[in-house]
mmCIF file as Biopython writes it, N, C-alpha, C and O atoms, coordinates in Angstrom:
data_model
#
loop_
_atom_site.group_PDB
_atom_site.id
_atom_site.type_symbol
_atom_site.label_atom_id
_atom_site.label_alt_id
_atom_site.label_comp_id
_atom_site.label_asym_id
_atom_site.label_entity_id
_atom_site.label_seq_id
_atom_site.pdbx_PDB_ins_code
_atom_site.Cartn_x
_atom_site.Cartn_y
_atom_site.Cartn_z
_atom_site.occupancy
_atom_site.B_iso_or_equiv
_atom_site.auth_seq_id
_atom_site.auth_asym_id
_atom_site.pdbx_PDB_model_num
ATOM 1   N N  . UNK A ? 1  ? 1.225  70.675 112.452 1.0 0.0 1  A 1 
ATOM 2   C CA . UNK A ? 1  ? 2.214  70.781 113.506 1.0 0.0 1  A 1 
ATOM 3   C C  . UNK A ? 1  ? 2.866  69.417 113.790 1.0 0.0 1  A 1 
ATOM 4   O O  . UNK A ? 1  ? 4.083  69.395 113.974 1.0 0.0 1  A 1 
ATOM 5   N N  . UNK A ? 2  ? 2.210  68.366 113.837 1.0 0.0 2  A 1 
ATOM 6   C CA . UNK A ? 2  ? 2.666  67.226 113.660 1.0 0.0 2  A 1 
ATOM 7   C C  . UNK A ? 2  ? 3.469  66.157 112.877 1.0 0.0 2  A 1 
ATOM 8   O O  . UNK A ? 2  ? 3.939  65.043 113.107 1.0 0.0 2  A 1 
ATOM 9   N N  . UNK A ? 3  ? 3.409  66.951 111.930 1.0 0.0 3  A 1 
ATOM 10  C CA . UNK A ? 3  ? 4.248  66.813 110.611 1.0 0.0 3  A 1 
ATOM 11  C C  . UNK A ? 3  ? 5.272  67.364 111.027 1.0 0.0 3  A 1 
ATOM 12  O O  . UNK A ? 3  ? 6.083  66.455 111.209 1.0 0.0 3  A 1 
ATOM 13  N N  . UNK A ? 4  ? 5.662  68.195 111.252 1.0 0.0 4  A 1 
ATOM 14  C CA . UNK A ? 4  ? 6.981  69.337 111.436 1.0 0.0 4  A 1 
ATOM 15  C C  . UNK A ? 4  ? 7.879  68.265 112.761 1.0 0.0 4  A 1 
ATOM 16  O O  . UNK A ? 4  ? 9.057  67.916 112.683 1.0 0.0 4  A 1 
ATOM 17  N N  . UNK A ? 5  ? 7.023  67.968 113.767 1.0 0.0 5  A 1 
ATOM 18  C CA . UNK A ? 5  ? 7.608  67.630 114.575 1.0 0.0 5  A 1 
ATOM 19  C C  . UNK A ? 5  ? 7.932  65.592 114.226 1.0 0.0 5  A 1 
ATOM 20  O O  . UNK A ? 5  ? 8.742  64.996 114.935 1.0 0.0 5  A 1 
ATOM 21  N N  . UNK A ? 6  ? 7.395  65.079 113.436 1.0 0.0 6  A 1 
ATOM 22  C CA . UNK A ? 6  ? 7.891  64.095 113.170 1.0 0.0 6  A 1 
ATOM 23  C C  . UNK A ? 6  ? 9.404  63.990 112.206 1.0 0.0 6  A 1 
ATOM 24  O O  . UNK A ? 6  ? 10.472 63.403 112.380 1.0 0.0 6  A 1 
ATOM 25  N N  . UNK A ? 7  ? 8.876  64.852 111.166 1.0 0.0 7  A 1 
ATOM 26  C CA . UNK A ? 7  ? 10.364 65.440 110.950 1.0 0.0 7  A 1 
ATOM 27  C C  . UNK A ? 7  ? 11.371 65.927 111.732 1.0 0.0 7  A 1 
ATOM 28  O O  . UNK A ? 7  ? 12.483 65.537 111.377 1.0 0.0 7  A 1 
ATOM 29  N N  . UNK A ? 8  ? 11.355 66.431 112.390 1.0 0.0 8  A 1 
ATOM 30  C CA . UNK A ? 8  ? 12.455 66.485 113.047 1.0 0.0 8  A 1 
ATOM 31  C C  . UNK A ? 8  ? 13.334 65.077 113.864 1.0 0.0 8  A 1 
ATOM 32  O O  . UNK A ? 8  ? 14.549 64.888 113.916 1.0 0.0 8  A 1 
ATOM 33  N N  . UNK A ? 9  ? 12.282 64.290 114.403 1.0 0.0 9  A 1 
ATOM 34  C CA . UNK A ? 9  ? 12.527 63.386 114.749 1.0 0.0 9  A 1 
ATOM 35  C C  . UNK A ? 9  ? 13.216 62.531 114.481 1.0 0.0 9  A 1 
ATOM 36  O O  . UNK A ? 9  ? 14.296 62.217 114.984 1.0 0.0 9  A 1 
ATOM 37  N N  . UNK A ? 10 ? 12.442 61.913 113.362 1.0 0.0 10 A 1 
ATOM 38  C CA . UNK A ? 10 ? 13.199 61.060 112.109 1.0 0.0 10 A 1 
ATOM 39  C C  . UNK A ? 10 ? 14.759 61.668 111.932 1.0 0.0 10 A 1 
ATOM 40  O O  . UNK A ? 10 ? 15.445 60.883 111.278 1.0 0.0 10 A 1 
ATOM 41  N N  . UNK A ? 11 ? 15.209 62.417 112.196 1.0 0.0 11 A 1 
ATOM 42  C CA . UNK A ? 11 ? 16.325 62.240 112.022 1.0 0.0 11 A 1 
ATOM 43  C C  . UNK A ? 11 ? 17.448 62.506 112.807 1.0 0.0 11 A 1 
ATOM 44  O O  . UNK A ? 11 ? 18.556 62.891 112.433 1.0 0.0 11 A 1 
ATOM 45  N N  . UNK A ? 12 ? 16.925 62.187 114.290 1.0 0.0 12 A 1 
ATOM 46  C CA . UNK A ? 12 ? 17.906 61.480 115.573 1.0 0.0 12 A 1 
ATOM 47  C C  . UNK A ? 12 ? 18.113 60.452 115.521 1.0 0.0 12 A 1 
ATOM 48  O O  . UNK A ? 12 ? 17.198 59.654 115.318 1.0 0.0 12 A 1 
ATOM 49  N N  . UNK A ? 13 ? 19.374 60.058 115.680 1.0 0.0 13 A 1 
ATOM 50  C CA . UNK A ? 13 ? 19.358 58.483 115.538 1.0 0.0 13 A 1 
ATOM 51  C C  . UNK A ? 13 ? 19.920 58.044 117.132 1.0 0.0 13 A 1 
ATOM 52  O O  . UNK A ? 13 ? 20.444 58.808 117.943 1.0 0.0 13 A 1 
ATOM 53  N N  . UNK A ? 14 ? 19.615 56.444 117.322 1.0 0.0 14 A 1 
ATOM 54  C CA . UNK A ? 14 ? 19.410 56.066 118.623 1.0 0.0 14 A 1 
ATOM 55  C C  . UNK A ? 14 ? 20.756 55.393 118.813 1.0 0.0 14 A 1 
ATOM 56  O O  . UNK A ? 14 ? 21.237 55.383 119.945 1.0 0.0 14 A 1 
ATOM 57  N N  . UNK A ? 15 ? 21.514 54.735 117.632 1.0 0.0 15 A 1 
ATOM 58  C CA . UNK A ? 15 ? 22.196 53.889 117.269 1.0 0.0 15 A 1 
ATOM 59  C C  . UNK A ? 15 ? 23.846 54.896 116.782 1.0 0.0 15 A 1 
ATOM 60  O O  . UNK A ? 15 ? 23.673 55.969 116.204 1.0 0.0 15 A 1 
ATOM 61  N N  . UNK A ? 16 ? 25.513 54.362 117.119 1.0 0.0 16 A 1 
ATOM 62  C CA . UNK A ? 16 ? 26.223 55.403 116.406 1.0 0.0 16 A 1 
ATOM 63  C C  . UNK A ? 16 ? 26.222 54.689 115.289 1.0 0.0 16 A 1 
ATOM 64  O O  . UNK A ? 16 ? 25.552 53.736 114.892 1.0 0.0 16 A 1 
ATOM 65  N N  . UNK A ? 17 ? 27.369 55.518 114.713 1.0 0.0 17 A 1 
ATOM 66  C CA . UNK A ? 17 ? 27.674 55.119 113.041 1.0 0.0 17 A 1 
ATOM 67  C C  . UNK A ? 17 ? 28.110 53.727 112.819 1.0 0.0 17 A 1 
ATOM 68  O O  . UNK A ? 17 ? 28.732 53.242 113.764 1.0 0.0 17 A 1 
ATOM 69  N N  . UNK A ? 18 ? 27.909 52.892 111.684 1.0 0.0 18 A 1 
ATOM 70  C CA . UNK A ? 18 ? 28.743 51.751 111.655 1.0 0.0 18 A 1 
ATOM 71  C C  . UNK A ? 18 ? 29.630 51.837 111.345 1.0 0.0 18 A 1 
ATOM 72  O O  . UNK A ? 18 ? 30.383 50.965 111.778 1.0 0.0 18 A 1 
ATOM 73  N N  . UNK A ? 19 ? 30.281 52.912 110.372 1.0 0.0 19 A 1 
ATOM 74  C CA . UNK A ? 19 ? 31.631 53.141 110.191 1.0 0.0 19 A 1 
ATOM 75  C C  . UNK A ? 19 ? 33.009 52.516 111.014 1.0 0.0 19 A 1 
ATOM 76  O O  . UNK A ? 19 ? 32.734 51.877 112.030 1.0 0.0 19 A 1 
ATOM 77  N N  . UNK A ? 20 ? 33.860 52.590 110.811 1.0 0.0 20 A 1 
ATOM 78  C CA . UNK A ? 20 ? 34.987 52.379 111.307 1.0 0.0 20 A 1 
ATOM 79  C C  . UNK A ? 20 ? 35.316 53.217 111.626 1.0 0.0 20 A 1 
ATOM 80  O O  . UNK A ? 20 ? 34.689 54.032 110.948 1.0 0.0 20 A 1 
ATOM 81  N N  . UNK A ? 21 ? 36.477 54.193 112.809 1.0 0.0 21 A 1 
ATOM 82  C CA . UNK A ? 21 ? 36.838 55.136 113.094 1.0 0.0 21 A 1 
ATOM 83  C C  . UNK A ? 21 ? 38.485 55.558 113.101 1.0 0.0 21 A 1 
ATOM 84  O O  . UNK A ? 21 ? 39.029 56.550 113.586 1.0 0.0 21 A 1 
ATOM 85  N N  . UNK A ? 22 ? 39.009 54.501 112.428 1.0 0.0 22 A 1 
ATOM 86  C CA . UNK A ? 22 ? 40.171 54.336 111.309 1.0 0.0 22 A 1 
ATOM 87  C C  . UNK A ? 22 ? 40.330 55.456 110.262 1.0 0.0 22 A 1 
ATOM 88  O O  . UNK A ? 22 ? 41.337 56.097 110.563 1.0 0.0 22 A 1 
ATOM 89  N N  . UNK A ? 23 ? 39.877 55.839 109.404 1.0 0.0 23 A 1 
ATOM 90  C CA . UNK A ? 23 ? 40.077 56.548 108.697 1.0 0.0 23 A 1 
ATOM 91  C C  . UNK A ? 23 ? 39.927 57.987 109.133 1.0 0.0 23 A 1 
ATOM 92  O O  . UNK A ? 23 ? 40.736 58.882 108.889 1.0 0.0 23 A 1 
ATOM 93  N N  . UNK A ? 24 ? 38.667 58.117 109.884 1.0 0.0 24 A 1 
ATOM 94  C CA . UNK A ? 24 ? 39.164 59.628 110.536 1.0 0.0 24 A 1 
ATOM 95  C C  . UNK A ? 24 ? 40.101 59.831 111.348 1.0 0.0 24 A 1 
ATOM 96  O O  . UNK A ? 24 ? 40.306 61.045 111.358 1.0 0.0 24 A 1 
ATOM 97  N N  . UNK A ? 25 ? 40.964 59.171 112.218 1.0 0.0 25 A 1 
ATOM 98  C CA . UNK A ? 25 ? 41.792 59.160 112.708 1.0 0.0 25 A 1 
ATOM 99  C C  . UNK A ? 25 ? 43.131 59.381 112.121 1.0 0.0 25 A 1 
ATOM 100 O O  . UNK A ? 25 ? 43.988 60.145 112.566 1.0 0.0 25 A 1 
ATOM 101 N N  . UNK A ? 26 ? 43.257 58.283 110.592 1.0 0.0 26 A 1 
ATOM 102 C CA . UNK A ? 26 ? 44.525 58.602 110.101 1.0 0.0 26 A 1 
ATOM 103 C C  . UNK A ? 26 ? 44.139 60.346 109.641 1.0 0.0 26 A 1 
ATOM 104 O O  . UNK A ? 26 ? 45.030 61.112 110.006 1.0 0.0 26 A 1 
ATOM 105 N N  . UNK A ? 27 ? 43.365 60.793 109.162 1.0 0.0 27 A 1 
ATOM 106 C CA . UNK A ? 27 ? 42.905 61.885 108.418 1.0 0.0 27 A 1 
ATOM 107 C C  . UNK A ? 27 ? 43.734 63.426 109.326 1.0 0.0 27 A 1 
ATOM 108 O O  . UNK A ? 27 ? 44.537 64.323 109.072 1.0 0.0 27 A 1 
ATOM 109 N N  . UNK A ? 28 ? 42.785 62.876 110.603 1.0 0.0 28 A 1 
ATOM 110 C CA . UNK A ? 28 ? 43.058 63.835 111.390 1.0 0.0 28 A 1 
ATOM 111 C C  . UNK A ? 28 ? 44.662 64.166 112.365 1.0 0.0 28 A 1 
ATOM 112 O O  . UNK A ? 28 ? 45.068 65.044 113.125 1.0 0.0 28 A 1 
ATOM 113 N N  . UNK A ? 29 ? 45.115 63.046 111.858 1.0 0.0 29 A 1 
ATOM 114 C CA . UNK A ? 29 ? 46.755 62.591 112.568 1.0 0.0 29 A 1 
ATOM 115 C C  . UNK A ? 29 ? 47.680 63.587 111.098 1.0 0.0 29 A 1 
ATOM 116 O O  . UNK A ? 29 ? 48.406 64.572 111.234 1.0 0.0 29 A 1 
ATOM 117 N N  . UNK A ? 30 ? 47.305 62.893 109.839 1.0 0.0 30 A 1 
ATOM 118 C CA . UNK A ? 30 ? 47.624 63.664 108.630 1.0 0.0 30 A 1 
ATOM 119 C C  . UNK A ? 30 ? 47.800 65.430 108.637 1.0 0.0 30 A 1 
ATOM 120 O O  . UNK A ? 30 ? 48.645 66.228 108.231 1.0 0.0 30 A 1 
ATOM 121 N N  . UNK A ? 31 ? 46.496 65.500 109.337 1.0 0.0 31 A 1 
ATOM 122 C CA . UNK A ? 31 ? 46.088 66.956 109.313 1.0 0.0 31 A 1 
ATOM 123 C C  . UNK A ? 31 ? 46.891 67.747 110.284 1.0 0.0 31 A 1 
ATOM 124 O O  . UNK A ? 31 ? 47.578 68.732 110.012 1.0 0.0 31 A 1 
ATOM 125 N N  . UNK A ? 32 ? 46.736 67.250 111.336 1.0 0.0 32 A 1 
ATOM 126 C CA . UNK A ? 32 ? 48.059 67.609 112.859 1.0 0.0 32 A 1 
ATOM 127 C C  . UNK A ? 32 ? 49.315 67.657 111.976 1.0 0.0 32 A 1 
ATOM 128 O O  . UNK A ? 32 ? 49.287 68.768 111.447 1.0 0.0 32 A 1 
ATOM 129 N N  . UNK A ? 33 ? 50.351 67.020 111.581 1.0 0.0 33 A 1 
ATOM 130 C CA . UNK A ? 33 ? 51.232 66.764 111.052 1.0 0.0 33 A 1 
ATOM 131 C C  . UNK A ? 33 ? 52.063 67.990 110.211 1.0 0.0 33 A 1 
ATOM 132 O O  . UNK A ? 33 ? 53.152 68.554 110.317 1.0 0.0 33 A 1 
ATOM 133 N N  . UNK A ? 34 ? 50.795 68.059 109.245 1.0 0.0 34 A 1 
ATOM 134 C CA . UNK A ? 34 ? 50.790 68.985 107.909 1.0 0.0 34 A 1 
ATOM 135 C C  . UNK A ? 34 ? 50.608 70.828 108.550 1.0 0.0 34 A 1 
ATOM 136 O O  . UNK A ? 34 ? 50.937 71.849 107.947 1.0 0.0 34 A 1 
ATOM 137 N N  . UNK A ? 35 ? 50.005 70.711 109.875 1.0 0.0 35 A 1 
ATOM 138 C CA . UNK A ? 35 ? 50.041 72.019 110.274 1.0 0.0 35 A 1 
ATOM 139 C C  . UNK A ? 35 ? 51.595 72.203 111.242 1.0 0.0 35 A 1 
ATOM 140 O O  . UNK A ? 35 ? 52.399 73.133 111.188 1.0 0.0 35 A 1 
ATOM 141 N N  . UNK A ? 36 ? 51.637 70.897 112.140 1.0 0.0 36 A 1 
ATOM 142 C CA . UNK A ? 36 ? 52.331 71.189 113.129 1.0 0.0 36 A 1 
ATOM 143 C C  . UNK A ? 36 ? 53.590 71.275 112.611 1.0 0.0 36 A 1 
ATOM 144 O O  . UNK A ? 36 ? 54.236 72.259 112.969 1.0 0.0 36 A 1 
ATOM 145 N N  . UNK A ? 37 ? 54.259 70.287 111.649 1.0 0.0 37 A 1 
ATOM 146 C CA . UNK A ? 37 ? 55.649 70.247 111.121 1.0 0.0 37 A 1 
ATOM 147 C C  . UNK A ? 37 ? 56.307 71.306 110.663 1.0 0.0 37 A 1 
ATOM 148 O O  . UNK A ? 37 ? 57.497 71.344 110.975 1.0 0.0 37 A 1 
ATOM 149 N N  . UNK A ? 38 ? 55.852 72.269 109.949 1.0 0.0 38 A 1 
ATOM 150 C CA . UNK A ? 38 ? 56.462 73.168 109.501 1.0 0.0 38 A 1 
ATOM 151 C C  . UNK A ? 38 ? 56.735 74.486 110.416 1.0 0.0 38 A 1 
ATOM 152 O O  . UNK A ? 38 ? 57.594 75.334 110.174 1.0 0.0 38 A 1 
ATOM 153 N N  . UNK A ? 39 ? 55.682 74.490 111.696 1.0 0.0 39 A 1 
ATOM 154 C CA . UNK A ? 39 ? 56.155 74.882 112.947 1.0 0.0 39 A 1 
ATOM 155 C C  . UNK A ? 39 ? 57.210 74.915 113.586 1.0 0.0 39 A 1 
ATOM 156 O O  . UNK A ? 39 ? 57.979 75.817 113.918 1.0 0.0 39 A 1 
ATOM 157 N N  . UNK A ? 40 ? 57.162 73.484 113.774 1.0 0.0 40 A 1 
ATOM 158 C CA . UNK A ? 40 ? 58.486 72.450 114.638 1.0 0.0 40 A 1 
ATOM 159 C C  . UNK A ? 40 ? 59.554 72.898 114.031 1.0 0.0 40 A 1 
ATOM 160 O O  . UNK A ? 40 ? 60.504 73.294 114.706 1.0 0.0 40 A 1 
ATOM 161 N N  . UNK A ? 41 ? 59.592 72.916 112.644 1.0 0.0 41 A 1 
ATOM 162 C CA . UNK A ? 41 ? 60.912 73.196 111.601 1.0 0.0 41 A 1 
ATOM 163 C C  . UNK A ? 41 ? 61.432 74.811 112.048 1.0 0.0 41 A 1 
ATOM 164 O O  . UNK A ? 41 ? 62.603 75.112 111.816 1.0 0.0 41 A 1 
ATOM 165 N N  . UNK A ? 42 ? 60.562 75.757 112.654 1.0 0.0 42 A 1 
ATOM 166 C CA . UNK A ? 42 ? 60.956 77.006 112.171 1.0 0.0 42 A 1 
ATOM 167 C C  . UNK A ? 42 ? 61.513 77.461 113.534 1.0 0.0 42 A 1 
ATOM 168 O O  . UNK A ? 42 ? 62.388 78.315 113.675 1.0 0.0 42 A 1 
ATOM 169 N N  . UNK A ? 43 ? 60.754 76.628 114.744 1.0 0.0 43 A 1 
ATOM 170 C CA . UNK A ? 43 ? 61.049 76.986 115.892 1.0 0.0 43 A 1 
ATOM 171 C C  . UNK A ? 43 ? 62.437 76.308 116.242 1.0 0.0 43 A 1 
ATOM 172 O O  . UNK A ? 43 ? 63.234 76.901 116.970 1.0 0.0 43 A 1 
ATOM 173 N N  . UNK A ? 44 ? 62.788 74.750 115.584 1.0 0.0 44 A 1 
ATOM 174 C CA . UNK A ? 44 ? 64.034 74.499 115.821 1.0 0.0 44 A 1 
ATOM 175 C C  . UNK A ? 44 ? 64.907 75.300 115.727 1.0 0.0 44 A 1 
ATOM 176 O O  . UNK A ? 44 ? 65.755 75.432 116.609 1.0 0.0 44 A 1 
ATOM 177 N N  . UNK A ? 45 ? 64.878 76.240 114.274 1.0 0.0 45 A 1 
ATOM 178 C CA . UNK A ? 45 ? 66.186 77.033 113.811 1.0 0.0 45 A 1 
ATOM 179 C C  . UNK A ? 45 ? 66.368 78.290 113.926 1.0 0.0 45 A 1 
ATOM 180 O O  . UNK A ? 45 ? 67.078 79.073 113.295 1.0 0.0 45 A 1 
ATOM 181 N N  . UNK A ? 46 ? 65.354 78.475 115.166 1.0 0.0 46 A 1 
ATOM 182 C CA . UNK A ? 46 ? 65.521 80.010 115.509 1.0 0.0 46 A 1 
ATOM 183 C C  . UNK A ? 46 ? 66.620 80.542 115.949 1.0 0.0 46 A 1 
ATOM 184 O O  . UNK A ? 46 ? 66.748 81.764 116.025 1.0 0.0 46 A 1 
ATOM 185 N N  . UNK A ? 47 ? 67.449 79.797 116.257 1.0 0.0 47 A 1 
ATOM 186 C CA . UNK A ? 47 ? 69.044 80.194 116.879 1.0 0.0 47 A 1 
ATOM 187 C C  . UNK A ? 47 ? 69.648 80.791 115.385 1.0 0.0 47 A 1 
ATOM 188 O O  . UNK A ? 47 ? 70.191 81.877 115.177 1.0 0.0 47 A 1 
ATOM 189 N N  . UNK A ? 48 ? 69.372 79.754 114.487 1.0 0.0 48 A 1 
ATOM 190 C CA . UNK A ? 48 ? 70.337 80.031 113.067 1.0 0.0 48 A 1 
ATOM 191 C C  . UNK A ? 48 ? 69.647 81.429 112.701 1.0 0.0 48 A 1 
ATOM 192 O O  . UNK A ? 48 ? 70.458 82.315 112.429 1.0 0.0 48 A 1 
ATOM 193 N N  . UNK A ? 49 ? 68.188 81.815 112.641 1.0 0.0 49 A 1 
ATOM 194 C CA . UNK A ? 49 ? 68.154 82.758 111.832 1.0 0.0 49 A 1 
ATOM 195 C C  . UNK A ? 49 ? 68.098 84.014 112.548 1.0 0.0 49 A 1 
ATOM 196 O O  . UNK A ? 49 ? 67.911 85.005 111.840 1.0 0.0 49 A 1 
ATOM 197 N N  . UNK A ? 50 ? 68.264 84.266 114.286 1.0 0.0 50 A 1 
ATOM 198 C CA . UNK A ? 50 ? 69.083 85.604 115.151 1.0 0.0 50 A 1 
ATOM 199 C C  . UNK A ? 50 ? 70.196 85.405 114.837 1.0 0.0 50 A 1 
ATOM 200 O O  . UNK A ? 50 ? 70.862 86.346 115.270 1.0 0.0 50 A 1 
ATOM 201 N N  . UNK A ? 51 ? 70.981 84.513 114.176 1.0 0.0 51 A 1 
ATOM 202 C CA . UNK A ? 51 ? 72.068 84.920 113.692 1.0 0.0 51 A 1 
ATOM 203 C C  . UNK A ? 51 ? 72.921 86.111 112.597 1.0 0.0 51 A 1 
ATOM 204 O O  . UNK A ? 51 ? 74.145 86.064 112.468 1.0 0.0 51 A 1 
#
């Protein structure tokens, strides 16, 4: 039982990542973009296409 529960343990960490948080950021700005733009595009020209 003690085993089980040291395992688990071991792998909370106390400390965050050292990473930088740069790259998920551009990632996730990328990702917004790539969904939202082609949105933006369709809702602009809704006048043209009740035409």
């Amino acid at each position: 039982m003690k085993d089980i529960q040291q395992n688990r343990r071991s792998s909370i960490y106390s400390k965050p990542p050292k990473e930088k948080i740069g790259p998920s950021v551009f990632a996730l700005c990328v990702f917004a973009v790539t969904l939202l733009a082609p949105a933006g595009w369709i809702m602009h020209h809704i006048p043209e296409y009740r035409q």
